[in-house]
C-alpha positions in Angstrom: 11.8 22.7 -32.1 14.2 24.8 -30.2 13.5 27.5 -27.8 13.9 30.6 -30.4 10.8 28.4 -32.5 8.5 27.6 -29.6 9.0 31.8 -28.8 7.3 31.9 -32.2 4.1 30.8 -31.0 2.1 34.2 -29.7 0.6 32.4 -26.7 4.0 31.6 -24.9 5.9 34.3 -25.9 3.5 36.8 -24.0 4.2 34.7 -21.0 7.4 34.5 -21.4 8.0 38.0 -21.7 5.4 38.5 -19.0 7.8 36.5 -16.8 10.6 37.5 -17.4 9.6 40.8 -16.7 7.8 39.9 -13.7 11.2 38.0 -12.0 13.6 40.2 -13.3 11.6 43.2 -10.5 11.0 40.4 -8.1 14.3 39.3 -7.8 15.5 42.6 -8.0 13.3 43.6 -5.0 13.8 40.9 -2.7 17.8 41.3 -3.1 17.3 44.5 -2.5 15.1 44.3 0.6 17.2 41.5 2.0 19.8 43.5 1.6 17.9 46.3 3.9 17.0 44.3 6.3 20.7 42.6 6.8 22.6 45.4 6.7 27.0 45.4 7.1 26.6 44.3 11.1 26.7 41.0 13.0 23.9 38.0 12.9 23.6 38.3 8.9 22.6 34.7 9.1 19.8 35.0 11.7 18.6 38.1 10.1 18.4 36.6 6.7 16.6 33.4 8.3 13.9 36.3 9.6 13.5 37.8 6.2 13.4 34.7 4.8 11.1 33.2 7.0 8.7 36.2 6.9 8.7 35.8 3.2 7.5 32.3 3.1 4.9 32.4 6.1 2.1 32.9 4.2 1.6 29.5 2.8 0.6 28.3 5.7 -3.1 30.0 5.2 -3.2 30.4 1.5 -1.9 27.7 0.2 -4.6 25.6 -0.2 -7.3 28.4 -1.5 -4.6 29.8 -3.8 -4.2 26.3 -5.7 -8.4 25.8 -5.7 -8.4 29.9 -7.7 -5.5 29.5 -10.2 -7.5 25.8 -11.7 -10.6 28.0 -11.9 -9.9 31.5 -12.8 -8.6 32.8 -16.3 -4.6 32.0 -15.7 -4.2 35.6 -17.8 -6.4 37.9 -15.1 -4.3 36.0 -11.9 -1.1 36.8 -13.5 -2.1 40.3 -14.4 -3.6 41.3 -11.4 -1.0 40.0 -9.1 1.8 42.4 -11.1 -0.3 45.0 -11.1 -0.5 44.7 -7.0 3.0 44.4 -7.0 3.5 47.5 -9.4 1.9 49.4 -6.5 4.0 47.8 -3.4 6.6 49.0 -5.3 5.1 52.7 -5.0 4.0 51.8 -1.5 8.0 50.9 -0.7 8.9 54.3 -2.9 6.2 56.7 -1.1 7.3 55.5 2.4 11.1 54.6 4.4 12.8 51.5 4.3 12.6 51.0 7.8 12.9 47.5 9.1 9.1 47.3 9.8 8.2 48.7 6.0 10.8 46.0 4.4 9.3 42.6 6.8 5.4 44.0 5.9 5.9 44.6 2.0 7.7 41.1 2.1 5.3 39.4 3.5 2.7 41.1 0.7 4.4 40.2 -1.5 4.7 36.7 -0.6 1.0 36.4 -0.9 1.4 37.8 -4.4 3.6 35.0 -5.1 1.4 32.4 -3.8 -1.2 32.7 -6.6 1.7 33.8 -9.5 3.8 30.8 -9.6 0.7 28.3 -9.7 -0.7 30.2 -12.6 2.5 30.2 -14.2 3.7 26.5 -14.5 0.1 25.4 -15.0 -0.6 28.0 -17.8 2.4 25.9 -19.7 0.8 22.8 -21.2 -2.3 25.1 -22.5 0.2 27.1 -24.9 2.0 24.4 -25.9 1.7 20.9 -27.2 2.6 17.9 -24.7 5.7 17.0 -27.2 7.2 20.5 -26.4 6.6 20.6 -23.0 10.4 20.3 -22.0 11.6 22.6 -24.9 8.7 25.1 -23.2 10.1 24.5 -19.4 13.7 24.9 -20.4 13.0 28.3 -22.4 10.7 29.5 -19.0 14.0 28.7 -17.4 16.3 30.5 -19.5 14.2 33.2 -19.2 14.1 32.9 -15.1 18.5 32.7 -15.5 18.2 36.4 -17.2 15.9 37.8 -14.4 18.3 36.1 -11.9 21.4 37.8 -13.8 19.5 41.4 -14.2 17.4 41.2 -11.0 20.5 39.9 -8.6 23.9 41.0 -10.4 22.9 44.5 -12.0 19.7 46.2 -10.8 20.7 46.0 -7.5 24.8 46.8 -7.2 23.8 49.5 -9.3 21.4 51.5 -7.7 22.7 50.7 -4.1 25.9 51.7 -4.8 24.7 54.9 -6.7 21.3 56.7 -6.1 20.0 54.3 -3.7 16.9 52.0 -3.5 14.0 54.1 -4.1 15.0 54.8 -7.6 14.9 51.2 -7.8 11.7 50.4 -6.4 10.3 53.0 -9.1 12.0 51.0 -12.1 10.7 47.4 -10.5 7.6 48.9 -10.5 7.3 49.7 -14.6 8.8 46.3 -14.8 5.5 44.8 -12.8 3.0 47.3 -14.7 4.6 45.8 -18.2 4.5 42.5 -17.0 0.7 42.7 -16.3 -0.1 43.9 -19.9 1.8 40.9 -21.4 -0.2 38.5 -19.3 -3.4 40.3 -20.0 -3.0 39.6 -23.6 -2.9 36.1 -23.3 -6.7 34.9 -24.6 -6.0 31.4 -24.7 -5.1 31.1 -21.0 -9.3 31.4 -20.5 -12.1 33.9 -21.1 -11.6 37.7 -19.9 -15.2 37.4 -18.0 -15.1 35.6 -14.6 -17.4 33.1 -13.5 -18.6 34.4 -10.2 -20.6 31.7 -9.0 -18.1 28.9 -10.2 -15.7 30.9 -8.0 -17.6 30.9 -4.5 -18.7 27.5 -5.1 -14.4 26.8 -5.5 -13.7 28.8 -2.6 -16.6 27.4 -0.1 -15.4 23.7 -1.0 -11.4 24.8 -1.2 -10.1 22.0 0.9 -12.5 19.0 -0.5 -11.3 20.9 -4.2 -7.6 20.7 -2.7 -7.6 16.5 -1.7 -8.4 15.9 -5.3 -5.7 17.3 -6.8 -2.9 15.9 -3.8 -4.9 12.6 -4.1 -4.2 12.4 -7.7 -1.0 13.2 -8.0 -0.5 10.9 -5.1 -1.5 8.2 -7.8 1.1 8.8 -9.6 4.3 7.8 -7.7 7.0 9.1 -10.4 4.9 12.6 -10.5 4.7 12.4 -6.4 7.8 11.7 -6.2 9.0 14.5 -8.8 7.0 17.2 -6.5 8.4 15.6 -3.4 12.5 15.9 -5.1 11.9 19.4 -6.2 10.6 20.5 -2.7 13.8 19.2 -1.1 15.5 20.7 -4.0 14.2 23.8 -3.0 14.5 23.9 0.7 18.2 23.1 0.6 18.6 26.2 -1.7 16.5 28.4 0.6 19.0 27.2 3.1 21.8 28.0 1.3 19.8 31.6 0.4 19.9 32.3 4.1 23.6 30.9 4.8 24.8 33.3 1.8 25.6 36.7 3.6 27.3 34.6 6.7 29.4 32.9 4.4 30.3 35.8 2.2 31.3 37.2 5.1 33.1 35.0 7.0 34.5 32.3 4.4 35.3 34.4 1.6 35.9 37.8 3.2 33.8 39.8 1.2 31.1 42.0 1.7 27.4 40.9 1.1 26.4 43.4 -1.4 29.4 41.6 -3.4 28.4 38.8 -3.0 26.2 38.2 -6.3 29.9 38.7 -8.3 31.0 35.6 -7.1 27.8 33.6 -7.5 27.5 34.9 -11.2 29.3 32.4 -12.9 27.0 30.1 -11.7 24.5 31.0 -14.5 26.9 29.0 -16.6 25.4 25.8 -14.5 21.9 27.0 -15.3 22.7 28.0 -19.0 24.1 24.2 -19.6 21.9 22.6 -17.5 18.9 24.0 -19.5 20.6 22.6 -22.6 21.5 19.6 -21.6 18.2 18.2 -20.0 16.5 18.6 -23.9 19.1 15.7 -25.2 18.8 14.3 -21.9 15.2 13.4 -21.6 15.1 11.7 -24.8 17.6 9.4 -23.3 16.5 9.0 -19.6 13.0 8.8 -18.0 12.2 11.9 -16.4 12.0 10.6 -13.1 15.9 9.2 -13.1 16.4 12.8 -14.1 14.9 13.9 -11.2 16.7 12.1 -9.1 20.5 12.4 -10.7 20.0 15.9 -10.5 19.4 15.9 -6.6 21.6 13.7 -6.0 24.4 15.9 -7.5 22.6 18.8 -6.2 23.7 17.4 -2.8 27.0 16.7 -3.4 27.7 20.3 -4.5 26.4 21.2 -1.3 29.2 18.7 0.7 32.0 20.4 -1.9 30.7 23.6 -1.0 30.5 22.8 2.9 34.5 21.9 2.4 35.3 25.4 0.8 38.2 26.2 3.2 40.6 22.5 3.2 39.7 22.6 -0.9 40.6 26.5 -1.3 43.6 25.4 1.2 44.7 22.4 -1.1 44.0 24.5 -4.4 46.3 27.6 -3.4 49.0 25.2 -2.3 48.4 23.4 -6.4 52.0 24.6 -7.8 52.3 23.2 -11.0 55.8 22.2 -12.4 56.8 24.6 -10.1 55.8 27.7 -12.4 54.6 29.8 -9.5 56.2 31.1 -6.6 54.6 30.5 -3.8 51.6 29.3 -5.9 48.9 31.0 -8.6 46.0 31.3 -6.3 45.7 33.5 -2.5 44.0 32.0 0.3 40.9 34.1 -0.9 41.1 34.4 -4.2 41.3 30.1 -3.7 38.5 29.7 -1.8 36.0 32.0 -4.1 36.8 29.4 -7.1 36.0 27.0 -5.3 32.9 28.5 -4.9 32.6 29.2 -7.8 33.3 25.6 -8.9 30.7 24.1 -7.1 27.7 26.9 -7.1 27.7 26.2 -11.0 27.8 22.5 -10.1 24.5 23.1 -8.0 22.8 25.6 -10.3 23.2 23.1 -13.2 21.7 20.0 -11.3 18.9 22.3 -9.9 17.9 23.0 -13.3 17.9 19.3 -14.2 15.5 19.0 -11.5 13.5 22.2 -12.0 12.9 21.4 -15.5 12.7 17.6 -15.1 9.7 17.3 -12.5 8.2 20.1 -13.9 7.4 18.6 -16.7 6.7 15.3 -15.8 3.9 17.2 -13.7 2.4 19.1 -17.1 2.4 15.5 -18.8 1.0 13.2 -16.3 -1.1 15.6 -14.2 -4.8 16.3 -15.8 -4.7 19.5 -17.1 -7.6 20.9 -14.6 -5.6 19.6 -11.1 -2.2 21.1 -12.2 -3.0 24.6 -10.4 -3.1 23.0 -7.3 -0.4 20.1 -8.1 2.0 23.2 -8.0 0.0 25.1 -5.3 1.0 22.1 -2.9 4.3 22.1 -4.3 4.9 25.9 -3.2 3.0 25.1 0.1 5.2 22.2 1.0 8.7 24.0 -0.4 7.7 27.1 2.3 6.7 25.0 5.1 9.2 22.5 4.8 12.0 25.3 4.3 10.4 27.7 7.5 12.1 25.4 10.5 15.6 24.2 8.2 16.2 28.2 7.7 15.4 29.4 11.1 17.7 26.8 12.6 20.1 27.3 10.3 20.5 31.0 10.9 20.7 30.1 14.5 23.1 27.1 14.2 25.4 28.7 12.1 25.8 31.5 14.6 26.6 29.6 17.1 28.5 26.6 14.8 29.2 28.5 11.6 28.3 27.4 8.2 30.0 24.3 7.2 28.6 22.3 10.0 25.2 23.5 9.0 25.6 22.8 5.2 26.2 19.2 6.2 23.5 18.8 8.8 21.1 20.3 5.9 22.4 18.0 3.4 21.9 14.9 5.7 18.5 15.7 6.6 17.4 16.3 3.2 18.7 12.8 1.4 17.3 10.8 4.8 13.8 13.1 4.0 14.3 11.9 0.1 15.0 8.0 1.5 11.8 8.2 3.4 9.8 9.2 1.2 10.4 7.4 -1.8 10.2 4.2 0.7 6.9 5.7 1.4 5.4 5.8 -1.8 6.7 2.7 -3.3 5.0 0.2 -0.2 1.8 2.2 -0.4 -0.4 0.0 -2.5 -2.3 2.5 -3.1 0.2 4.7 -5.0 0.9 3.1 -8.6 2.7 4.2 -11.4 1.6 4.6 -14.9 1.8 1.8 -16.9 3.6 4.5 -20.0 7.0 6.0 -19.5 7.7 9.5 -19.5 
């Protein structure tokens, strides 16, 4: 079954759509905001690192009770009311000024939004779908998260910044929300549309005993551990490179951030092909070698991308047969392919890894732990990433960005090494005797 089949069945196409909606304004938004709040001037990169920071702070409290609410509440009513509190941030951010303080506070709101709608999200997957379409179902969420990073990054934004401005902008994110929320609301099979009250309280009074049980049993499982623990590192070293992004527009390919998505579009081409290739891929490989090819290219990308300026300098000075004079490529126009080279290189492994652990979670997980399986993987992605993107924003102010990128990239594969180590002399960690 391919992606345009599984879209067939009612269930998963109203959460797809949902989603796609959903991303397409939050992406959208954040750009925007970041945008706002890093402005044209010096320090990008520490001011990014801020946003950034702000924006993943509130894991720190609601991790834990967010996880506990998605496994017991109707999937459908989270994901709806969460877009329809977004929908009205959005006419918050419209009715009032995009000052500084306005941009950090809705942020942060929003963050907590986000905390109970990805949860809901990836553990709303294996009860629309059967467990043999469970990658198929991952890599068509993911297709559908590439068109909300295309819309929400490369065209809502450049558009209305460089036209009528962001408040016009903020109104059209918020239709997107309010659409999104009916989609989700129509999705019966996610749970009943009446709340159990008591069973919710008795969640919420117990949240951290409720909590244990589901690390403790994906701790079990060292493949699915290990998966979660991958896709967090994953994760943080693209935070990283989210906050490194306007310093290095800037200052290693001499362009402006708001321009910056142009050169980063190509990189969809990673995602598009990565998304294909895991289906014939995990047919072929166990989903945990998957996992980890797809980090370990991840990381090299980064190295290739740390070396931007000696590989834009040895690719402008390429002269083939002598058929250009002095060569085919500026020192710019050089350095942006090679960008562009090995951004698509990192976009494709990260969706090898994205789809990969995520469903090796939906299949070995039980279904009624998943919520808070990917609760702690949110929680651990945002407190992991809080120090790295601080530091970085600092560091490569001080350093610049290439020395960062390879300080990151160290950390990360010695955090991976550790890890795995970790789990596999823990005798109480043990794999399932079945393969992926």
């Amino acid at each position: 079954m391919g992606g345009g089949a599984i879209l067939q069945e009612d269930g998963f196409r109203r959460l797809w759509l949902g989603r796609l909606l959903s991303h397409t304004a939050i992406n959208a938004t954040l750009f925007t905001m970041l945008v706002l709040a890093v402005g044209e001037g010096n320090g990008a990169s520490i001011k990014s690192a801020l946003f950034i920071a702000a924006y993943l702070v509130p894991t720190a409290t609601l991790g834990t009770i967010s996880g506990v609410l998605v496994d017991r509440l109707p999937k459908h009513l989270v994901l709806t009311a969460v877009n329809a509190t977004r929908a009205g941030l959005m006419v918050l951010l419209l009715m009032s000024s995009t000052a500084l303080p306005v941009v950090y506070g809705v942020a942060l709101l929003i963050a907590i939004t986000s905390q109970f709608a990805g949860p809901a999200e990836a553990a709303s997957v294996p009860q629309l779908v059967r467990q043999d379409q469970l990658i198929i179902a991952n890599s068509t969420s993911n297709l559908g998260g590439l068109v909300s990073q295309i819309v929400g990054f490369t065209v809502l934004p450049p558009f209305f910044l460089n036209t009528i401005g962001a408040r016009p902008l903020f109104l059209t994110t918020a239709v997107l929300f309010g659409a999104a929320s009916v989609f989700f609301l129509g999705i019966h099979r996610l749970g009943p549309s009446a709340i159990d009250v008591d069973r919710m309280m008795d969640a919420v009074r117990n949240v951290r005993k409720q909590f244990a049980e589901g690390w403790e049993t994906l701790s079990r499982d060292t493949e699915a551990y290990m998966s979660v623990i991958i896709f967090v590192l994953a994760s943080t070293a693209s935070l990283v490179g989210a906050t490194l992004m306007p310093r290095f527009t800037q200052e290693t390919l001499d362009i402006p951030v708001r321009n910056a998505v142009f050169v980063f579009l190509p990189a969809a081409v990673g995602v598009v092909a990565g998304l294909r290739l895991v289906q014939w891929l995990e047919r072929h490989v166990r989903k945990a070698w998957l996992v980890g090819a797809g980090f370990s290219l991840l990381a090299a990308s980064f190295i290739c991308l740390a070396l931007t300026r000696p590989l834009g300098n040895g690719l402008e000075g390429l002269n083939p047969f002598g058929a250009f004079d002095p060569g085919p490529f500026g020192d710019t126009s050089a350095r942006i392919v090679v960008t562009v080279i090995f951004s698509t290189v990192a976009t494709f492994s990260f969706s090898i890894v994205g789809v990969a652990s995520r469903s090796l979670v939906n299949e070995r997980v039980p279904l009624e732990f998943q919520g808070r399986v990917f609760a702690a993987q949110v929680v651990l992605t945002n407190l992991a990433s809080i120090a790295p993107i601080l530091l970085a924003g600092v560091l490569s102010e001080l350093a610049g960005v290439e020395p960062v990128i390879f300080l990151t990239v160290f950390i990360l594969i010695g955090a991976a090494g550790w890890t795995l180590a970790r789990a596999v002399f823990r005798p109480e960690m043990t794999s399932h005797a079945t393969a992926s």
